[in-house]
C-alpha positions in Angstrom: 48.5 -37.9 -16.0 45.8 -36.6 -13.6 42.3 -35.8 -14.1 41.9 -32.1 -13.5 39.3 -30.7 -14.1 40.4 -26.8 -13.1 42.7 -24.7 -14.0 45.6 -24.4 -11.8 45.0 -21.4 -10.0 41.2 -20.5 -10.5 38.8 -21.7 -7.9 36.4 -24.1 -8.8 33.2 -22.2 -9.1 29.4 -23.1 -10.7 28.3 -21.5 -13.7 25.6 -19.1 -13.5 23.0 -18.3 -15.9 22.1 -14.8 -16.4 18.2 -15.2 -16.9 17.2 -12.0 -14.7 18.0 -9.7 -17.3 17.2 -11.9 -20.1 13.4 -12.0 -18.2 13.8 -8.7 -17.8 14.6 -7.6 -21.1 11.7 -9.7 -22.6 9.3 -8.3 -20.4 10.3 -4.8 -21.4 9.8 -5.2 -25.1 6.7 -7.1 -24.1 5.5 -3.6 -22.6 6.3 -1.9 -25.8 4.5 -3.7 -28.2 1.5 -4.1 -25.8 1.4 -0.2 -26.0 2.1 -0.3 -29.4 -0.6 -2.0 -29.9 -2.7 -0.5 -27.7 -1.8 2.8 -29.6 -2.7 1.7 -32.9 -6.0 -0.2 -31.8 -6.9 3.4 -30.3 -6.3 5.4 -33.4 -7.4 3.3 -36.1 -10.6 3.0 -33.3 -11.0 6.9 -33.4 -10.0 7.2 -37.4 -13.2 4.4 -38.3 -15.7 6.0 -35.8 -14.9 9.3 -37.6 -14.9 7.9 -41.0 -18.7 6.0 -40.2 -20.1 9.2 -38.7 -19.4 11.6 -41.5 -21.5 15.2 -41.6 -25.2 15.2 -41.8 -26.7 17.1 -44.0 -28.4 20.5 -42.4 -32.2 20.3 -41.4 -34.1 23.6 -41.5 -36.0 22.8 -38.3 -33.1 21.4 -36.0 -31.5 24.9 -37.1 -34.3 26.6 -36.1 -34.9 24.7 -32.7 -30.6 25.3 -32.0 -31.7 29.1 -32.6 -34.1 29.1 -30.7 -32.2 27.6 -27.7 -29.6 30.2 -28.5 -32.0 32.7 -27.9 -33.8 31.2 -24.8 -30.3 31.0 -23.4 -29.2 34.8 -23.8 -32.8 35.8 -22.3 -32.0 33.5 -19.0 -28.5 34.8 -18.8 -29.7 38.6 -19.2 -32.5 38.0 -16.7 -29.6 36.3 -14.0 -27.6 39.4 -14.5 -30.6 41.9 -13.6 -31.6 39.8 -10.7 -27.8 40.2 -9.5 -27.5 43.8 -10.1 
C-alpha cells in the first residue's frame, strides 16, 4: 500500500477559510443592533423628557404679558404694511 493522501484525480489543493463573509456578516448585525439601540435610547430619551416636563399650570400674568406681545406684534406688522403701501 501507498500513502496517498489525494484522491486520484483531484488536484491537491489548500483549504480555505471563508472568514470575509463571516466578518462581514458580524459586522452587519453589529450595525443593526447599534441602531437599535441607538433607536430606543432616543425614544425612551424623548418619552422621560416629556413625562418630567408635564403642563404647567396657567398664570394670569404670563397670559397677560403673551397677550400683550400678541398685540404689540399685530400693531408692528400693521405699521410695516403702511410704511410699504
Amino acid at each position: 500500500m501507498t500513502d496517498q493522501t489525494t484522491v486520484p484525480g483531484v488536484p491537491n489543493a489548500p483549504v480555505q477559510k471563508r472568514r470575509g463573509p463571516a466578518v462581514g456578516r458580524t459586522l452587519m448585525w453589529l450595525g443593526i443592533a447599534g441602531a437599535a439601540v441607538t433607536l430606543t435610547a432616543s425614544l425612551t430619551f424623548v418619552l422621560v423628557r416629556s413625562a418630567m416636563r408635564g403642563s404647567q399650570p396657567s398664570d394670569e400674568t404670563t397670559e397677560r404679558i403673551q397677550g400683550l406681545i400678541d398685540e404689540a406684534n399685530r400693531l408692528i406688522k400693521t405699521l410695516d404694511e403702511k410704511k410699504t403701501t
